[in-house]
N, C-alpha and C positions, 0 to 999 in steps of 0.2 A: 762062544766068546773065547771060549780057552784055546782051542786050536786059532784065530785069528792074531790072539794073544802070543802064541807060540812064533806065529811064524814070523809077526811083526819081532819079535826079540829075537829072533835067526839074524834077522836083514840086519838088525841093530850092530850086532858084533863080529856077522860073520864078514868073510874076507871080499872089496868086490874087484870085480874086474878093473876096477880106475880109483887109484888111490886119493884120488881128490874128493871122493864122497864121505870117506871116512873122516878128511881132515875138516870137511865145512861141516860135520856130525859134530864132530870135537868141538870144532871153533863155537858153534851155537851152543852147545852144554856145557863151554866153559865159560861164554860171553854170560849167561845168563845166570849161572851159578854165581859170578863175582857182581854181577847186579842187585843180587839177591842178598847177597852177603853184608855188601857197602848198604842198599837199603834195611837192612837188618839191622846194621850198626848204628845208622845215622837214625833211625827213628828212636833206638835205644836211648841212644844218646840225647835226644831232644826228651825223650819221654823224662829224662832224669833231671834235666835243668827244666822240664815246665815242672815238675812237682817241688822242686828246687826253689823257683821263683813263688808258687801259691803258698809252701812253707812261708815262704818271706813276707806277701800279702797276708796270708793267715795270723799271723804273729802280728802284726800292723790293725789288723779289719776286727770288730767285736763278730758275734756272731750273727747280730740283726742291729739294723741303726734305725729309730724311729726321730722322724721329721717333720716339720711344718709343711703340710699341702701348697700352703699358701704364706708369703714373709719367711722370715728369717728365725724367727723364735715362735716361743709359746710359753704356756705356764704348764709345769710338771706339777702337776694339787698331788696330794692323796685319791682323789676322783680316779685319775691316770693314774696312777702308779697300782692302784686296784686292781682296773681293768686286765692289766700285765699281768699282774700276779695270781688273776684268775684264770688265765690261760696256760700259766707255768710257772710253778713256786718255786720252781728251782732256780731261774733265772738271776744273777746279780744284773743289776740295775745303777750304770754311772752317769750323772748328767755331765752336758761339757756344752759349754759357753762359746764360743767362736764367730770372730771378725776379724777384715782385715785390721792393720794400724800401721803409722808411722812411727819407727825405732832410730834412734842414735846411740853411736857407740863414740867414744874417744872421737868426736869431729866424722864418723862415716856416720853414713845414713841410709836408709832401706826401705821398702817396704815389707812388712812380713806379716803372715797370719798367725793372730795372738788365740791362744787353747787354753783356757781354765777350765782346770780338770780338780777332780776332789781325791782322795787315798785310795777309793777303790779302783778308780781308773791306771792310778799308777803301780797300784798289782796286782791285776787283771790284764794290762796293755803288752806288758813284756815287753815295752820298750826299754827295761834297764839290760837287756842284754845287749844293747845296742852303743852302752856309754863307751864314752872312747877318750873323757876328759872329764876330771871332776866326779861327781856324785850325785845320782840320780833323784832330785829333791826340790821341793818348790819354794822351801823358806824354811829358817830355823827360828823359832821364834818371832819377833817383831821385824826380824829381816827379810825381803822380799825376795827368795829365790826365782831364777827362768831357767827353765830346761832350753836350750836353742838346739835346729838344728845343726848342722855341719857344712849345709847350703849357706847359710846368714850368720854362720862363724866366720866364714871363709871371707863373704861381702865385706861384714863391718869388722874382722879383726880382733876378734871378741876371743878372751882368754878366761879361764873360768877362775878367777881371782878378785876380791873383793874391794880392790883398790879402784875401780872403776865400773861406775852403773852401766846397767843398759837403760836409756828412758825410753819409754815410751808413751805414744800420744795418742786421741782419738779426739773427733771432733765433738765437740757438746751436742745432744742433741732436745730441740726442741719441743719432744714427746717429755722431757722433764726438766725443764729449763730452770728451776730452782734449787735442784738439786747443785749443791756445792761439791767437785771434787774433794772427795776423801784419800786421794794420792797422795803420795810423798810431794811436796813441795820441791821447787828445784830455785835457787835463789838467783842465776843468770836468767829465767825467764822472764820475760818481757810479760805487764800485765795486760795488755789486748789477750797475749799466748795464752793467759789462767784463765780469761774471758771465754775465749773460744776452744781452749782445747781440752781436754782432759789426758791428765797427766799422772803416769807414775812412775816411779822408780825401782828398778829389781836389779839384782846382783845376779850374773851369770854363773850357775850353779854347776852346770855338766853340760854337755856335747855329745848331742845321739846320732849317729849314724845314718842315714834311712837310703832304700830304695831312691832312686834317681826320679822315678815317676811319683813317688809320693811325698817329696821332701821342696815344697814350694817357700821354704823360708819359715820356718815355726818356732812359736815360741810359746813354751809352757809354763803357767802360772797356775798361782791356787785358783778355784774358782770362786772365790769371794772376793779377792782383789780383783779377778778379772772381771765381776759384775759392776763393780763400785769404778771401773776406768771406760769400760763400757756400756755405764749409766744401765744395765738390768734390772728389773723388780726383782724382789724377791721368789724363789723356785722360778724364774723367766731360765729357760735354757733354748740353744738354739739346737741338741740334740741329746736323744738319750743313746746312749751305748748299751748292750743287754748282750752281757756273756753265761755264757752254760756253763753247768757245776765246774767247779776247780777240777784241774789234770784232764777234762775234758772239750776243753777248748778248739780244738781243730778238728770238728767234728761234722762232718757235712750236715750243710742246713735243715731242718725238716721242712717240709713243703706244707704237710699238714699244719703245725704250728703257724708260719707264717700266713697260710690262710686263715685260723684264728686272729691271728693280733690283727689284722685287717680288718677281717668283720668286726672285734669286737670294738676297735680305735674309730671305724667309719671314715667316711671319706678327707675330714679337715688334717688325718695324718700318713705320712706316708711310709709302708714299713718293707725295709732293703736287707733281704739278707744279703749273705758272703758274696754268692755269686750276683747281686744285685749291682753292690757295691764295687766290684771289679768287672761289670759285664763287659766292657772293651777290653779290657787286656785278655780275657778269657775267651772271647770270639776271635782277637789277633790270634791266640797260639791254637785255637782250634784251624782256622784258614792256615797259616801259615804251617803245620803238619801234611793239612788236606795237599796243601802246594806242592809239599816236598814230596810226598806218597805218589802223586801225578806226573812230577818231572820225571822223577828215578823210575817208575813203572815205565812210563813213554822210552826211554832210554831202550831198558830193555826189551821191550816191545820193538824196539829197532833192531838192537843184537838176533831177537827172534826170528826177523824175515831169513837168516841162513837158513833156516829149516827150509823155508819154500825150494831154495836152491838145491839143499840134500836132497830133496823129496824128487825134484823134479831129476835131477841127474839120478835119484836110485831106481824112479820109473822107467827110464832108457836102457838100464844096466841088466833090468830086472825082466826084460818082453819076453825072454824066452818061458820065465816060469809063469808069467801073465797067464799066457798062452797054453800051459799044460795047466793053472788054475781052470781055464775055460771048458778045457775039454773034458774037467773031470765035472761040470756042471753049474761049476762055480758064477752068477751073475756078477753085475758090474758092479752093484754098491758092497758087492761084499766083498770085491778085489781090493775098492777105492778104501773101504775100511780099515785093510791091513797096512796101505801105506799111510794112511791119517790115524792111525794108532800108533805107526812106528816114529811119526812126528810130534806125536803126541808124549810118548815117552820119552826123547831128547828133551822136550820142556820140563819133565817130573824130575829124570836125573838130577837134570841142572837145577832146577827149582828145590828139591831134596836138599842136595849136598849146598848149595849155597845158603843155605835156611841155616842149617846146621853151622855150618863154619861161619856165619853171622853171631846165632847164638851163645857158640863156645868162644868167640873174642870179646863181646859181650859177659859174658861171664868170668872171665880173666879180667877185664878192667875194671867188674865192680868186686873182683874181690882180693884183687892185687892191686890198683888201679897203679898200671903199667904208664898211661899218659898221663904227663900232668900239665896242669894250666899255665900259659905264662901269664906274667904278671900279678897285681896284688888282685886276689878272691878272697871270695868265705869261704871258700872252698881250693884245695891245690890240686885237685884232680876232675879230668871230667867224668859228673855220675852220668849213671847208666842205670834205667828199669826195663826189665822184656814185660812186653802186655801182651797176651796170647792172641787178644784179637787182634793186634797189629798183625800177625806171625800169621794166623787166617785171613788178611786179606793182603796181603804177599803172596800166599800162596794159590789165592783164589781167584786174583789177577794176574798172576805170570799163567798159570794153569787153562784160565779162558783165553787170554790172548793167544797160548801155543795150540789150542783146539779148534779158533779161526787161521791161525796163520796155515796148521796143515792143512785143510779143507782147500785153502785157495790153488792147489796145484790141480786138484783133483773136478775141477769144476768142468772139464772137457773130456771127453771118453777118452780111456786110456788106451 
């Protein structure tokens, strides 16, 4: 293997007879080096805005969300709250209330989905790093605080000042048709409206931020107000949130666990962790890497067919040494081997040095970060993470593509 090795790296450098072999040598170890490189970068680069974005989901998502199999709510007893706690004491546990509702603001109006949430949820959520107006708070006293998003700021107008409520309404419902709202009264309403709707009044307290795919118009209130507008039993929640020890929050989910809370909840609840709960966005950035790894490979796999043409013009160039290979005993697969070696290493070259110069620009943007973003971000530059197994199957797919493309010259006796 060492003398085939030899001689294939003679043909590689040495001088030939027709300088056009040298150049399509080049042209394929430099096409395929800058392939390497841009795929280098460009997964880097994805690799650092998908951790980027799950940061963002993580910070949004508890660590397991348990739900009604079946309806919209349930009753959180002490019964539940056991079972949970038997499976992991570590666990904080926030219940949160949620439906849609009708809101007005100043004469706008909207639909938006209404969250009562209790203290732990709001510091546990980290959604206060999110405030962008106001104060991250659901009421001061006997006043009705609403957290809103920045979606249903934007709709109704809504400034985070106490001169003007936000009402909001839900329809009465006939599972407890005696109950009298306990809302804030609003004295323009018409009494059919008190009849039918249930009503309260909250003051817009702060303006959060959020993701674009998770911010469908929200509005957060205590969750006792929010029971008493959306007519709730008491402990009725429509989910519980369950976050792991404090400063440990963004912790990948256990699998084992979650097969706990399952068995022990049984089938009337249903229990989602992180990845549960963002499974589409997370199969999107899984496909859509697979995509980009397949186009830029194909690319180069194009760039790659120069090798068939070097291979083939260095077999023509090369008859007379064919020819004394034979006579010294040399068979045919092992002639064929030294030019499918020597194609083979124009793919390493390139594959090598374009890995590398992927890596080290890569390396410069996450620690200078050289480009920056335009426009407003969380961020003013593009991040970048290298994952080694990305960088092994780079190399493991320009490396098998170069190992069929030299083969294809050699398929007819030389």
């Amino acid at each position: 293997m060492r003398f085939l090795f030899h001689i294939a790296w003679r043909y590689l450098f040495a001088k030939k007879s027709h300088n056009v072999i040298n150049i399509i040598s080049t042209i394929s170890a430099i096409g395929i080096a800058l392939g390497c490189m841009v795929l280098v970068v460009i997964l880097s680069v994805y690799n650092g805005f998908d951790n980027l974005i799950k940061s963002l989901y993580n910070s949004y998502s508890p660590n397991y969300i348990i739900e009604a199999a079946k309806g919209k709510s349930f009753t959180a007893d002490e019964a539940l709250i056991g079972k949970i706690r038997e499976q992991e004491s570590t666990l904080a546990i926030a219940p949160l209330v949620q439906d849609n509702i009708f809101c007005t603001y100043n004469g706008s109006q909207s639909v938006a989905t209404l969250c009562g949430v209790d203290s732990l949820f709001l510091q546990r959520s980290r959604l206060a790093d999110y405030i962008v107006d106001g104060s991250f708070s659901t009421g001061l006293g006997e006043i009705n605080g609403a957290i809103v998003s920045s979606k249903l700021a934007i709709t109704l107008g809504i400034r985070c000042r106490f001169t003007t409520p936000l009402m909001l309404y839900y329809p009465k419902m006939r599972r407890n048709p005696t109950a009298a709202s306990t809302a804030a009264s609003t004295t323009a309403a018409a009494s059919n409206m008190q009849e039918l709707l249930s009503i309260l009044k909250a003051h817009p307290s702060g303006t959060i931020q959020l993701e674009k795919s998770f911010d469908n118009g929200l509005v957060y209130i205590g969750i006792e107000r929010a029971r008493q507008l959306l007519q709730f039993k008491e402990n009725e929640v429509s989910a519980l949130y369950l976050y792991g020890p404090a400063g440990r929050e963004e912790e990948a989910p256990s699998n084992s666990l979650t097969k706990r809370l399952r068995e022990a909840l049984g089938k009337e609840f249903v229990v989602k962790d992180r990845y549960m709960q963002n499974s589409t966005m997370y199969k999107m950035m899984r496909s859509e890497k697979i995509a980009v790894y397949l186009i830029l490979l194909f690319v180069i796999i194009i760039v790659s067919f120069n090798i068939f043409g070097s291979i083939s013009l260095l077999i023509i160039d090369k008859r007379g040494d064919i020819e004394i290979l034979r006579s010294m005993g040399a068979r045919e697969p092992l002639i064929k081997r030294v030019f499918m070696l020597q194609g083979f290493l124009i793919s390493a070259l390139g594959t090598l040095i374009g890995t590398a110069l992927g890596v080290g620009l890569s390396l410069l943007q996450y620690h200078f970060q050289i480009i920056k973003l335009p426009g407003n971000f969380i961020i003013d530059h593009y991040p970048v993470e290298i994952v080694p197994q990305d960088l092994l199957y780079i190399v493991a797919g320009v490396l098998a593509a170069g190992y069929l493309i030299s083969r294809l010259p050699l398929r007819k006796e030389l």
